[in-house]
N, C-alpha and C positions, 0 to 999 in steps of 0.2 A: 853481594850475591852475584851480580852480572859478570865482576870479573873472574871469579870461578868459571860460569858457565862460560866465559866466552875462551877463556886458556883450553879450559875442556875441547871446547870444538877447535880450537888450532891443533891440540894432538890428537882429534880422531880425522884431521884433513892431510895432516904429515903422514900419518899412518897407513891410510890410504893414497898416498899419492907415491909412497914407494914402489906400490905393486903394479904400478901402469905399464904397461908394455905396447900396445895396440889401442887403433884406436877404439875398438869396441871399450876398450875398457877405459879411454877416455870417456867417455859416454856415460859410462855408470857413474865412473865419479863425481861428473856435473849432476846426475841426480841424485848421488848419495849428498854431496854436498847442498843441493834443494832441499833436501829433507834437513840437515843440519840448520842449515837459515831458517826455516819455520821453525824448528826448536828455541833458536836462540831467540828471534822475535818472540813467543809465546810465553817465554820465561823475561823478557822484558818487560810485556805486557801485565805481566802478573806480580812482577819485583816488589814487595813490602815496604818502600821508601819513594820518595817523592823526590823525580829528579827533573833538572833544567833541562832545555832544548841546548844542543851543544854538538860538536863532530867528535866521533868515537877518535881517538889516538890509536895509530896502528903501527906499527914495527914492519919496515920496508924489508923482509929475510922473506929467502926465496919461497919459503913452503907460507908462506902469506900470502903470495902472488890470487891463485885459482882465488882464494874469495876476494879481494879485489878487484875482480873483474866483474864479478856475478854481483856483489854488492855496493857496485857504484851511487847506483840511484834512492840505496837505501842507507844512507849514512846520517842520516840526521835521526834521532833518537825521539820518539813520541813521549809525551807527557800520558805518565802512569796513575791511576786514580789510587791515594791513598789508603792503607787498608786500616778502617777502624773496629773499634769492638762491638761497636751498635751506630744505627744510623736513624734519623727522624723522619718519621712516617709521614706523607701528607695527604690527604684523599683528596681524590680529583672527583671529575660529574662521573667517569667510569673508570673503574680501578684504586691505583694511587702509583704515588714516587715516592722516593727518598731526596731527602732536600742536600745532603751532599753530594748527591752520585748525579750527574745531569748524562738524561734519554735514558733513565731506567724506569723500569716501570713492574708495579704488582698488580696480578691476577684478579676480578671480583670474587675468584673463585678462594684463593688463597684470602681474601681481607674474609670473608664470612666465613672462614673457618678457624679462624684465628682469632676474630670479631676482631676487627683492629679500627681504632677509631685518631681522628687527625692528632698528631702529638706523640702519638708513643715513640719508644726507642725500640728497636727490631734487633735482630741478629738475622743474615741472610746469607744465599749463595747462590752464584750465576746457573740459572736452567737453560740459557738459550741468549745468543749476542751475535748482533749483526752489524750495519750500517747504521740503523737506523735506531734502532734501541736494545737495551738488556734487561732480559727477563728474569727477572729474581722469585725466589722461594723463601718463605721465612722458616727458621729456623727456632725461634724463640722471641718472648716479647721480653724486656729488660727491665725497662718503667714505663710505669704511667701516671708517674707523678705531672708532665707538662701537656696532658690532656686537654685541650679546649675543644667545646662544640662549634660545628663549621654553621655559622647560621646561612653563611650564603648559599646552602646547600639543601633542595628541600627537596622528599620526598614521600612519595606516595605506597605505600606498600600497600600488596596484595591487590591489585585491582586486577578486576575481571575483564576478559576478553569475551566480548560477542564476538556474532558472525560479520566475514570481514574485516576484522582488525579492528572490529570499532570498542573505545574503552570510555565510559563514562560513567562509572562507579566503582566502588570499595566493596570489600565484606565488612564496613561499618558504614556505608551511607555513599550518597554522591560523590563525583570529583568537584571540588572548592579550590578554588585559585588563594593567592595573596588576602583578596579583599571579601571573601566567601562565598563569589559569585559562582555559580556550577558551572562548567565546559566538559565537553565530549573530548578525546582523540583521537583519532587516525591514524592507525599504524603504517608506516609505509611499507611497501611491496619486499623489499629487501631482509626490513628485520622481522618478517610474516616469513619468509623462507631461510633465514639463519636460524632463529630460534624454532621451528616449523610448529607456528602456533595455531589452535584450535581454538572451537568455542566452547567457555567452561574453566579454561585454566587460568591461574594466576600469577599474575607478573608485579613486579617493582617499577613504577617511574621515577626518573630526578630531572629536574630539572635547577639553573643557576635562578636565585632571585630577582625580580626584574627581568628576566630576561625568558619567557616563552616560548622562545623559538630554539630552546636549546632542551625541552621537553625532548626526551626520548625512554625508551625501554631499556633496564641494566639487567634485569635477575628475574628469570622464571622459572617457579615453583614445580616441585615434581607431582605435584598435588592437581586436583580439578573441585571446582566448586559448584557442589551441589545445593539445590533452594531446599530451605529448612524446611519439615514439614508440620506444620503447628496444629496441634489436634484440639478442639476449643470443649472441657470440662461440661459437663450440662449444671446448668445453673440450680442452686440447690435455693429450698424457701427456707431463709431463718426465724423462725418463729419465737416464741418465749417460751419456755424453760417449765413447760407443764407439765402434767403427767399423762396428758392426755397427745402431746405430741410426741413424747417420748416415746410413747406405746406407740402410735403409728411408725414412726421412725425404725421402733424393731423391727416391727412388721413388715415393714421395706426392707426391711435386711434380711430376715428373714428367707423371704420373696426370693429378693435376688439371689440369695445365696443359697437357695435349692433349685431353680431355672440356672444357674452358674454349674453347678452340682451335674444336673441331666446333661446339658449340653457335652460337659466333657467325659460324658459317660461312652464307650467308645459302641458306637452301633453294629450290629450282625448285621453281615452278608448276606441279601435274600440270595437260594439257591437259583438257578437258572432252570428253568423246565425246559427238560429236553424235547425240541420237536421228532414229530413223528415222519422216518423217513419214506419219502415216496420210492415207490418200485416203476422203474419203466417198464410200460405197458408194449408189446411188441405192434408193427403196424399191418394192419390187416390187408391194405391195397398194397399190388404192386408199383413197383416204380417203372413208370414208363422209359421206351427206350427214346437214347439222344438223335438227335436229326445233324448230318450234315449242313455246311453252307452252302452245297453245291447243288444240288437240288435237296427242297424240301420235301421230306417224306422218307426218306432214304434212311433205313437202318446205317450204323457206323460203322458197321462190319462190310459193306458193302463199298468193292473196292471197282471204282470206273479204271478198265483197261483200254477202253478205245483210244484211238490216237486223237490229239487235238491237232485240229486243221485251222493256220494261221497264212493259208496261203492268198487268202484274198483279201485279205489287211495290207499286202506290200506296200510302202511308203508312207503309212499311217504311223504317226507318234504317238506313245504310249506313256502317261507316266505314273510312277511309283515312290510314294511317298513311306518311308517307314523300314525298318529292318534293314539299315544302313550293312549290316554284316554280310547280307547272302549278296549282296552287289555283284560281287564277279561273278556267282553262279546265275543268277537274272541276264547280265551280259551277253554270257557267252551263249543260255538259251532262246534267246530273243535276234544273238545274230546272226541263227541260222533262218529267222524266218523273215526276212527283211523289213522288218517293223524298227521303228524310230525310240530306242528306251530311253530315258530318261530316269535315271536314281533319285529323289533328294532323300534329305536325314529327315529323322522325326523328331528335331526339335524345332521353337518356333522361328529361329533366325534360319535356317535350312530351306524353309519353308516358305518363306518370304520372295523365294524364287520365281514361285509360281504367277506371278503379277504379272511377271515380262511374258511369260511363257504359255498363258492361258492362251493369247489370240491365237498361236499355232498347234494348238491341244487338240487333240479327238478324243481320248478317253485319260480317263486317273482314274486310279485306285490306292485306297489308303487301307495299310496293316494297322487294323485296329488296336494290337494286342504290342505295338512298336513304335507310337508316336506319341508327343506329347499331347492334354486336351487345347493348347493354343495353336498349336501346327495344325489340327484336324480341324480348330472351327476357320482357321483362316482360308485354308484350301477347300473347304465344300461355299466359302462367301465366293469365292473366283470363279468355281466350276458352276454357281447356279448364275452367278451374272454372264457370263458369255455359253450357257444352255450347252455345258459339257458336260456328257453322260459319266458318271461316276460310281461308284461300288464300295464301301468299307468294307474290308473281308476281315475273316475273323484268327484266319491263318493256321487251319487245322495240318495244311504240310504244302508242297508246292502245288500240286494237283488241285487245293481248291483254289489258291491261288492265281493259276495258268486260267483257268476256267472260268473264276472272276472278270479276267481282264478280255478273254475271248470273248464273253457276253458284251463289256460293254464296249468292244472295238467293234462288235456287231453291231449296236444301237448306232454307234457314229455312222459308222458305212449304212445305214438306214435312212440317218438324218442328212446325209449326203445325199442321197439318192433322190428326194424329198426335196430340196433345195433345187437341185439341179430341173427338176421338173417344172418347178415354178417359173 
């Protein structure tokens, strides 16, 4: 069969090597002729006879040349694995092999569906091959006349998983070692996130005989294990064979079996009685009218047009906590009257300003209806420890505002005045 394929790829390398002209198309031919060596390899690989380690004989003519160059280092011929009709199955602690094929290996997933047990003769076909090993699928099982059971090989089926990985019993009773003695085990971290096990489900252990430290988990169930629920009979009195327990005996049955009768008798709906709807009663007093913050007493219709005089506060600092938005407009009214504004925000980091800022304070006012309740208790603690007049306004528009802060820039220049006399 190789030497077919291999004449093959001399005339499709001849054949291409007449159309070279340029080097571009030297180029492709090096890798049309790459893809031709993996062919040829591949069909080595897989050749239906069993051949020796040996150097390929090659004919020194010129259109031979180009793989001779590229095939230097691959001239010695690998040993081909023989192809048979069936091969012998061996189960290992996880999975199994075939005892002629060495680094192949099958599935736990393929041996339970196959139920293959150590001994049979298989039929297979390569899924997956690498370096390190070949992943076979079975195909069919042949015999299983050369069956032996693997004693060195025990396992634990169906054991339940608690919380944490921990596994010390069956759905038939405890875990039992070799010599009957009960042991717990501990799944490790790893195959807790491979298999991603819960509490409740059920898994397969094996481990090798004599040997416990090879305990590990193969197979978990699609299944979860729920505790039975055992409903315990009520205990009946056997009496003797009278006529007189007989007749009571009816009589319980009787019983029972018209109280069984009602119960599954199916009950009417009591109707619902409709409540009787209330009528709202209309209110006989008026409602009083709202008061201003600006002075009390003051209908709300009632609109103060006199000017506010902030001319004898000049170099008195003012500050305003809350309604961080009207900021430019507070600014620009305040820098015509030479008074000292200070903005902060109304929340409680904003606010937290006020510590440094109290010893050069004369008055604050806070927008009640624009700061937070942590900003407002920490700024009236400031203002009552260094005895600065202060105002919560309730902020019906600028005007009660403006007016808030002229009262208490009054109190200060009061409390100045008072000081200084002392």
């Amino acid at each position: 069969m190789m030497h077919h394929v291999i004449e093959r790829a001399k005339e499709l390398v001849t054949s291409k090597l007449n159309i070279v002209e340029t080097a571009d198309d030297w180029d492709l031919l090096l890798e049309e002729i790459n893809g031709i060596d993996e062919w040829v390899q591949l069909s080595q690989y897989y050749a239906p006879r069993q051949t020796t380690t040996k150097l390929v004989e090659r004919s020194e003519t010129p259109s031979s040349l180009p793989i001779k160059m590229i095939q230097e280092r691959k001239e010695e011929v690998e040993r081909t694995v023989e192809q048979r009709y069936s091969y012998t199955f061996e189960r290992q602690l996880k999975g199994g092999s075939l005892r002629e094929w060495a680094n192949s290996h099958v599935s736990e997933t393929e041996i339970r569906d196959w139920n293959l047990e150590h001994g049979m003769e298989v039929r297979v076909q390569v899924l997956h091959q690498d370096e390190r090993r070949t992943s076979l699928e079975i195909l069919a099982v042949v015999a299983t006349d050369q069956v032996k059971p693997l004693a060195e090989r025990i396992v634990f089926e169906k054991c339940i998983v608690k919380n944490h990985g921990i596994i010390e019993a069956t759905i038939d009773g405890p875990l039992q070692d070799e010599t009957g003695k009960p042991f717990y085990y501990t799944t490790p971290l790893e195959d807790m996130r491979f298999f991603q096990l819960k509490a409740g489900q059920l898994v397969d252990l094996v481990m090798w005989k004599g040997h416990p430290e090879t305990l590990t988990i193969v197979w978990k169930h699609a299944f979860h294990y729920e505790v039975p629920i055992v409903t315990e009979l009520p205990q009946r009195d056997v009496s003797s064979g009278s006529p007189e327990s007989a007749a009571t005996s009816l009589a319980n049955k009787q019983t029972k079996t018209g109280r069984y009768d009602k119960m599954m008798q199916r009950k009417p709906k009591a109707k619902k009685v409709k409540k009787e709807r209330r009528l709202r009663e209309k209110k006989t007093h008026q409602l009083e009218r709202l008061d201003t913050t600006t002075l009390p007493g003051q209908p709300i219709e009632f609109v103060d047009k006199t000017a506010l005089d902030f001319a004898s506060y000049d170099g008195m600092r003012l500050v305003i906590v809350g309604n961080e938005q009207q900021r430019a407009v507070y600014r620009d009214f305040f820098a015509e009257t030479g008074i000292e504004l200070i903005h902060l925000g109304g929340d409680a980091q904003a606010a937290k300003k006020i510590a440094c800022l109290a010893k050069k304070t004369d008055a604050i006012v806070v927008v009640k209806s624009r700061v937070s309740h942590a900003a407002a208790a920490h700024v009236l603690v400031q203002a009552k420890k260094h005895d600065i007049p202060f105002a919560i306004e309730r902020l019906d528009g600028r005007r009660s505002l403006y007016t808030a802060c002229q009262q208490q820039l009054e109190k200060a220049a009061v409390q100045k005045i008072k000081k200084d006399k002392r």
